[in-house]
PyMOL Python script that loads the backbone (N, CA, C, O; Angstrom):
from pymol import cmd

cmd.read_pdbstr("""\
ATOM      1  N   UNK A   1     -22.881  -0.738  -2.103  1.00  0.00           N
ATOM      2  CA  UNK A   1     -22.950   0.056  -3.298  1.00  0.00           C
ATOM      3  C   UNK A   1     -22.805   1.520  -2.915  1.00  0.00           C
ATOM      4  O   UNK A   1     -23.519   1.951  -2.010  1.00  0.00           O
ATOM      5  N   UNK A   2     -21.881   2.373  -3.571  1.00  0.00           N
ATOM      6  CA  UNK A   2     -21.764   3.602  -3.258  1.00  0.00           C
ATOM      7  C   UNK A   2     -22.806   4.525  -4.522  1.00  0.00           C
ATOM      8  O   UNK A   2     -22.684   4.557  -5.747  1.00  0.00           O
ATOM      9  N   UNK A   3     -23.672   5.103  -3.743  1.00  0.00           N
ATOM     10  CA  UNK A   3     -24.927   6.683  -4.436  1.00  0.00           C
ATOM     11  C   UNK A   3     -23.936   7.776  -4.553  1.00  0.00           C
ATOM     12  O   UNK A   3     -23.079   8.142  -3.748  1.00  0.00           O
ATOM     13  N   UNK A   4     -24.231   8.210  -5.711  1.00  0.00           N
ATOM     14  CA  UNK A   4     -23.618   9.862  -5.824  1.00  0.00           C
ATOM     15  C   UNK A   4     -24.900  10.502  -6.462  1.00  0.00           C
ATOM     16  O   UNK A   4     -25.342  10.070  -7.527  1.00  0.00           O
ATOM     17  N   UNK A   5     -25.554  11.656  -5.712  1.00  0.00           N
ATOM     18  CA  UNK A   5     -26.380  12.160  -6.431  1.00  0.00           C
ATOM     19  C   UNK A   5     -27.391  11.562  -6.780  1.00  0.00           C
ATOM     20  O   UNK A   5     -28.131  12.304  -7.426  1.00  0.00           O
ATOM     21  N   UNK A   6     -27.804  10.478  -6.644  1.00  0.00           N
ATOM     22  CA  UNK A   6     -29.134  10.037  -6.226  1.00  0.00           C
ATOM     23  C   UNK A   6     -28.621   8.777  -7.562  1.00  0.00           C
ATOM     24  O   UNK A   6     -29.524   8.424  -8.320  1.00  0.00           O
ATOM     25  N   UNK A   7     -27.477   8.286  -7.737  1.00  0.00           N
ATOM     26  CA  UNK A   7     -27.244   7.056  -8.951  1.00  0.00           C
ATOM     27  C   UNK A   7     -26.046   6.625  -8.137  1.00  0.00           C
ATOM     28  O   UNK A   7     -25.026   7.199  -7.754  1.00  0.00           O
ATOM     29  N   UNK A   8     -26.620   5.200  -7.989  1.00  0.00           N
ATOM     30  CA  UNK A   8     -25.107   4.219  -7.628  1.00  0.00           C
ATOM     31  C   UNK A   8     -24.437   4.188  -8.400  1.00  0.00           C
ATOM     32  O   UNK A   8     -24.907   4.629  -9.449  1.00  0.00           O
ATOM     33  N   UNK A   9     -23.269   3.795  -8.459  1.00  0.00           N
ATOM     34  CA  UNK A   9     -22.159   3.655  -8.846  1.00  0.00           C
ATOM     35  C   UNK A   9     -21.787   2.170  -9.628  1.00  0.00           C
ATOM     36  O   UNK A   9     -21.303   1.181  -9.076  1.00  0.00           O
ATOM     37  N   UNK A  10     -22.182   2.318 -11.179  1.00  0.00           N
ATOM     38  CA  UNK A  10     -22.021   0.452 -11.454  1.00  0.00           C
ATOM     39  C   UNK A  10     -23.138  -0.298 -11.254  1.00  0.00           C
ATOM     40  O   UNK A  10     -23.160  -1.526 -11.335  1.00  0.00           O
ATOM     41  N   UNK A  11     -24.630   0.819 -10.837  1.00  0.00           N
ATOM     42  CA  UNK A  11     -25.767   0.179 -10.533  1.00  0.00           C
ATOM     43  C   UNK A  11     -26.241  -1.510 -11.327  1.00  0.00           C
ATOM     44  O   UNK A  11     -26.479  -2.592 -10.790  1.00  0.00           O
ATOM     45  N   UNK A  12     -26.225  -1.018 -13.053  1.00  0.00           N
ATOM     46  CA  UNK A  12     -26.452  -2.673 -13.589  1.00  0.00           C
ATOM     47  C   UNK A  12     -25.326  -3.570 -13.580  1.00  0.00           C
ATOM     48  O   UNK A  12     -25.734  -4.720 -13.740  1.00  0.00           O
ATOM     49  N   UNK A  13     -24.037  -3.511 -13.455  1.00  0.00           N
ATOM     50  CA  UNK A  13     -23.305  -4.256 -13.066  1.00  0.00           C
ATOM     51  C   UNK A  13     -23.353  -5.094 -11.751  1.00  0.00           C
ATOM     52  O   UNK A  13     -22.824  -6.196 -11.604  1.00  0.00           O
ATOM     53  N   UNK A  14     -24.013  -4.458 -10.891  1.00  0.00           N
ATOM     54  CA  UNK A  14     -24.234  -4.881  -9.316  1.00  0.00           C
ATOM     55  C   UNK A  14     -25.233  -5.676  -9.875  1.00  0.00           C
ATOM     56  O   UNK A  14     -24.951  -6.873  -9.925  1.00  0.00           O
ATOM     57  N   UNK A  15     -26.409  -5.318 -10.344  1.00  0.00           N
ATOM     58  CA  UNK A  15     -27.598  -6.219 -10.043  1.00  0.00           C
ATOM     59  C   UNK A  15     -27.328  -7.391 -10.778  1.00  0.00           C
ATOM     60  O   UNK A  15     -27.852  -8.471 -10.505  1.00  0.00           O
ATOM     61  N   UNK A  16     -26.390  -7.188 -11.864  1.00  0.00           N
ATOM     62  CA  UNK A  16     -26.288  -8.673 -12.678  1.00  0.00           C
ATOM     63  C   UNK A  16     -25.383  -9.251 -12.365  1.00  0.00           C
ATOM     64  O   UNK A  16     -25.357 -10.352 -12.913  1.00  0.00           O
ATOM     65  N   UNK A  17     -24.224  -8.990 -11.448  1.00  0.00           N
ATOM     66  CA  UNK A  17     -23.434 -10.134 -10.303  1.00  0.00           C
ATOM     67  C   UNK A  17     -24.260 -10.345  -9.197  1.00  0.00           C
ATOM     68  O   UNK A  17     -23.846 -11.373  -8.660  1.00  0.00           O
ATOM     69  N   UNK A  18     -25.163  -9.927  -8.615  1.00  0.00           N
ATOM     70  CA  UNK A  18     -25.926 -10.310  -7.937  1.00  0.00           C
ATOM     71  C   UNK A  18     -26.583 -11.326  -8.368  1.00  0.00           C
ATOM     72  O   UNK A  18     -26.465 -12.434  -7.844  1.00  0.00           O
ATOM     73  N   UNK A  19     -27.598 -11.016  -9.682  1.00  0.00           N
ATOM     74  CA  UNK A  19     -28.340 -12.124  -9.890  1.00  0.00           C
ATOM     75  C   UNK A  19     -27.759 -13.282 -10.340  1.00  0.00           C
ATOM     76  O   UNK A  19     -28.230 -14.306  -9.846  1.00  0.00           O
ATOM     77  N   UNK A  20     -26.526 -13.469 -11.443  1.00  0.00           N
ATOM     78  CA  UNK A  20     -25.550 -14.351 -11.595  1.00  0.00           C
ATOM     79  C   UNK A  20     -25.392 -15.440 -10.297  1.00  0.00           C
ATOM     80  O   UNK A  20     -25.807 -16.599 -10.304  1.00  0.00           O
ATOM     81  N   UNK A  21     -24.549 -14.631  -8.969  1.00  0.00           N
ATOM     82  CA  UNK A  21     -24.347 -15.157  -8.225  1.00  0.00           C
ATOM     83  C   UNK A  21     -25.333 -15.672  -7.331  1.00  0.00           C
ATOM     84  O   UNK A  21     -24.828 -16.366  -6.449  1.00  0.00           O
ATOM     85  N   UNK A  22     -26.360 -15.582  -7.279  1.00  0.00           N
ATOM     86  CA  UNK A  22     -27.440 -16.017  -6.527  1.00  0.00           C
ATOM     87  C   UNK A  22     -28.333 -17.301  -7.433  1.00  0.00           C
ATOM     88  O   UNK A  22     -29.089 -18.116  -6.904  1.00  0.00           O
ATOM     89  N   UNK A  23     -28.011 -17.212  -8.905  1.00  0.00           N
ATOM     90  CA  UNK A  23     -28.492 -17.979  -9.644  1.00  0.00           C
ATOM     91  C   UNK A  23     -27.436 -19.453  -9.330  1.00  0.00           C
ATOM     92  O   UNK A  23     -28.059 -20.499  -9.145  1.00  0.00           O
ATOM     93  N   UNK A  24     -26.039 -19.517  -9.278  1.00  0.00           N
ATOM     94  CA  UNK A  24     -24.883 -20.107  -9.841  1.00  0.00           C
ATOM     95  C   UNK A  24     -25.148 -20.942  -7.883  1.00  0.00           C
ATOM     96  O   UNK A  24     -25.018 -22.129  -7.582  1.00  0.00           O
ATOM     97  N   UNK A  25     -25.449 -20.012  -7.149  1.00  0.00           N
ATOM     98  CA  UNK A  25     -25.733 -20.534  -5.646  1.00  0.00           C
ATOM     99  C   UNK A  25     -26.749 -21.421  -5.095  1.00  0.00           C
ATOM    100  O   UNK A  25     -26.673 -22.045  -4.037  1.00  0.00           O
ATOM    101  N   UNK A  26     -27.939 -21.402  -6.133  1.00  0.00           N
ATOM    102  CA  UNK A  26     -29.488 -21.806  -6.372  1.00  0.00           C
ATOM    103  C   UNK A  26     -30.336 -20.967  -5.385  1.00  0.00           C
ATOM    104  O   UNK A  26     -31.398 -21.369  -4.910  1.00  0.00           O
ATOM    105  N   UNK A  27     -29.859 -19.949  -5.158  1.00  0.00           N
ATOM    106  CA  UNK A  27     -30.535 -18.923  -4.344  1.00  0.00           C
ATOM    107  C   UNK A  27     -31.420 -18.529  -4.742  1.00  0.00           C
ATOM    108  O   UNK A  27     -31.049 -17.971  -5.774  1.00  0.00           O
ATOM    109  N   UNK A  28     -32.655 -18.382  -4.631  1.00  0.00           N
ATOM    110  CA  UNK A  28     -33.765 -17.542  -5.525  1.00  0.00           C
ATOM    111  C   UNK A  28     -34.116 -16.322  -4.515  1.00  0.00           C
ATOM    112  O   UNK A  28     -34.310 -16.163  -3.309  1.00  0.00           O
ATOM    113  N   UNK A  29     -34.075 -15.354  -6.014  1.00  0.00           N
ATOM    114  CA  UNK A  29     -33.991 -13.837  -5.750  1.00  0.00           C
ATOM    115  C   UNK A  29     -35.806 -13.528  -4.965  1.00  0.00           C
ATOM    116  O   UNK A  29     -36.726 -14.142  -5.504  1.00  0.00           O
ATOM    117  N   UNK A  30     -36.072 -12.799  -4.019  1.00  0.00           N
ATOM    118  CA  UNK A  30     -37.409 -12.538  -3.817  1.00  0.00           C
ATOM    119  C   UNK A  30     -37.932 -11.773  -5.110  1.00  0.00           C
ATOM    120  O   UNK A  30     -38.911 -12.298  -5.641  1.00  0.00           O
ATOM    121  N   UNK A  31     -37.475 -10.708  -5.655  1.00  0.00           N
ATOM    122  CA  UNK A  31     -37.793 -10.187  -6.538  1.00  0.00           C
ATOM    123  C   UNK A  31     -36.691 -10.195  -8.207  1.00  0.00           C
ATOM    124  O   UNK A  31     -35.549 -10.561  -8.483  1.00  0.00           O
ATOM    125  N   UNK A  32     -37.625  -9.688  -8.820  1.00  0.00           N
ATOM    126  CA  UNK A  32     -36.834  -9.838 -10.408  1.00  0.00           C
ATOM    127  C   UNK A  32     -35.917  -8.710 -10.085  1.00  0.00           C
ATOM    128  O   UNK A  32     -36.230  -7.834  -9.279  1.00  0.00           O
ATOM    129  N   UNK A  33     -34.519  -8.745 -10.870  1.00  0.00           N
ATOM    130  CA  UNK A  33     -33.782  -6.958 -10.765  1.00  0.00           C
ATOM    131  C   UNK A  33     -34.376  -6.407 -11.457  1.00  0.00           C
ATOM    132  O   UNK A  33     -33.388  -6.075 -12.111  1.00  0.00           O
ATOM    133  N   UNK A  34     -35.456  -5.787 -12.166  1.00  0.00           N
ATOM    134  CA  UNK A  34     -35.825  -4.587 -12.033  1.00  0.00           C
ATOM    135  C   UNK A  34     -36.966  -4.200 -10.922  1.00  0.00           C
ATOM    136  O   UNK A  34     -37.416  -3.065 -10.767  1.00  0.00           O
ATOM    137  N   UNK A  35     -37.209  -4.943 -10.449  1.00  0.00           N
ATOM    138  CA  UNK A  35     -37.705  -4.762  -9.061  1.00  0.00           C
ATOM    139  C   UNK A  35     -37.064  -4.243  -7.895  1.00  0.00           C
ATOM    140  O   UNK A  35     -37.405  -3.394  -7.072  1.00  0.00           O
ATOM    141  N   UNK A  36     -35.911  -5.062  -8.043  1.00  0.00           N
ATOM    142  CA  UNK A  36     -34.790  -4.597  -6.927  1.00  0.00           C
ATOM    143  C   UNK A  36     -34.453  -3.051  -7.755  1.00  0.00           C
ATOM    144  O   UNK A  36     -34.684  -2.069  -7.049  1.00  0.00           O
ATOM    145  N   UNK A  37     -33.963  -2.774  -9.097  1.00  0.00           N
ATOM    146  CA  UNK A  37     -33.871  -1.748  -8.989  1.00  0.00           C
ATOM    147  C   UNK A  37     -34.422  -0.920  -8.751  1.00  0.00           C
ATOM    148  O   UNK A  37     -33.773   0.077  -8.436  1.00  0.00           O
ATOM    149  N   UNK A  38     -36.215  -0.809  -8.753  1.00  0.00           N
ATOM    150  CA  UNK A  38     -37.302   0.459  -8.066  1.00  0.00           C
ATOM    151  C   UNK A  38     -36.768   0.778  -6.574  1.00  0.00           C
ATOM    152  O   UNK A  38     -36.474   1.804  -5.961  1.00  0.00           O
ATOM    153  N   UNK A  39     -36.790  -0.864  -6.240  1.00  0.00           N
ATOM    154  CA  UNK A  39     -37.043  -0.498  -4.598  1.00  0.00           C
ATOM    155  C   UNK A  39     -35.602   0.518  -4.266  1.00  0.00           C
ATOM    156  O   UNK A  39     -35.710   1.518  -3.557  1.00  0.00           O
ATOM    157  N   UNK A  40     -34.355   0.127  -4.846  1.00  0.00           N
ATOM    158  CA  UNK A  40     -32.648   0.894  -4.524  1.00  0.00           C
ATOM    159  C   UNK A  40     -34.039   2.678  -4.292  1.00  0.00           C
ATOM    160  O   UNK A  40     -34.530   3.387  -3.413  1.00  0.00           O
ATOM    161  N   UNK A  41     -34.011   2.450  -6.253  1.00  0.00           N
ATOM    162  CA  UNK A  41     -34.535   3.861  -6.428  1.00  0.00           C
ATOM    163  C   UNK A  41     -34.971   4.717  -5.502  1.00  0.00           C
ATOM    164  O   UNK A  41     -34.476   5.687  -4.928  1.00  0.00           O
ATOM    165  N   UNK A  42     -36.067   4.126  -5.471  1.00  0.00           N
ATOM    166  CA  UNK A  42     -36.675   4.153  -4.110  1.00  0.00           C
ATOM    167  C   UNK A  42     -36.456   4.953  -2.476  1.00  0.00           C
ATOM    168  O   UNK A  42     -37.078   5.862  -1.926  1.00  0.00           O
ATOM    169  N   UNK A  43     -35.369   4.187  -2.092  1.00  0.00           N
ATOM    170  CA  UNK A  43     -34.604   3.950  -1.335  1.00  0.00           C
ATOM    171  C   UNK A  43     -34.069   5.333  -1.344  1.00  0.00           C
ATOM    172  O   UNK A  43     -34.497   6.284  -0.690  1.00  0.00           O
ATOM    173  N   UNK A  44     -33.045   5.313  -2.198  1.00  0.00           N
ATOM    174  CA  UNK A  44     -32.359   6.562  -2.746  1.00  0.00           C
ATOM    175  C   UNK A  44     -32.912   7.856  -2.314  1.00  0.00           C
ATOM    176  O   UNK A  44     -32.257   8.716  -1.725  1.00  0.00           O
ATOM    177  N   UNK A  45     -34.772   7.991  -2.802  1.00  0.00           N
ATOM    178  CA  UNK A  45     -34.810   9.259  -2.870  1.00  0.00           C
ATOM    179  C   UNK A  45     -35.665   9.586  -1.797  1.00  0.00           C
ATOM    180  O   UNK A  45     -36.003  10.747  -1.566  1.00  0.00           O
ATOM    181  N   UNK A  46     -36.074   8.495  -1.047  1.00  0.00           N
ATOM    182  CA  UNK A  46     -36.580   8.459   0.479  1.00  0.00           C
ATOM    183  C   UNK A  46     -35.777   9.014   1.526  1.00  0.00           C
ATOM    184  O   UNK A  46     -36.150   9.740   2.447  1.00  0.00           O
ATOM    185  N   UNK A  47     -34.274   8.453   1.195  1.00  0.00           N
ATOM    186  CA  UNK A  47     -33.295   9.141   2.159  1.00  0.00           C
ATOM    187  C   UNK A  47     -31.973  10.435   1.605  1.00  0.00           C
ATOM    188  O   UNK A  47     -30.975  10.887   2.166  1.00  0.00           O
ATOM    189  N   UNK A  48     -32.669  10.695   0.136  1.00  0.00           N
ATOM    190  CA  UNK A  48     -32.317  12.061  -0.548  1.00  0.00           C
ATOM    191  C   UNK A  48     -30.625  11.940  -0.727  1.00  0.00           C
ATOM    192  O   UNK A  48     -29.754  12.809  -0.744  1.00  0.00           O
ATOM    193  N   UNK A  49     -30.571  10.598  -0.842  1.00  0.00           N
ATOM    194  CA  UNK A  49     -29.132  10.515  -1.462  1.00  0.00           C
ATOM    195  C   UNK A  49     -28.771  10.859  -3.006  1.00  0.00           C
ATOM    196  O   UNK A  49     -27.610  10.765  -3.404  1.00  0.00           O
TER     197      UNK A  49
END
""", "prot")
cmd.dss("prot")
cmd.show_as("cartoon", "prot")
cmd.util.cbc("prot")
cmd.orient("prot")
């Protein structure tokens, strides 16, 4: 995923082919996406992207 300014790029589009595809795989997600989205957040402003 590409950050500009501290916002990915297509952020809810990513998380809902993610979860799609992990659902359609029987993969179970560790966390719900809006979980995953804190932690990106997170992430993001830990390393001031």
């Amino acid at each position: 995923m590409r950050a500009y300014r501290g916002h990915v790029f297509k952020f809810e589009e990513h998380l809902q082919r993610m979860a799609d595809g992990a659902a359609e795989l029987g993969i179970p997600l560790p966390l719900d996406p809006p979980s995953i989205a804190d932690a990106v957040r997170e992430t993001l402003d830990a390393n001031q992207v």
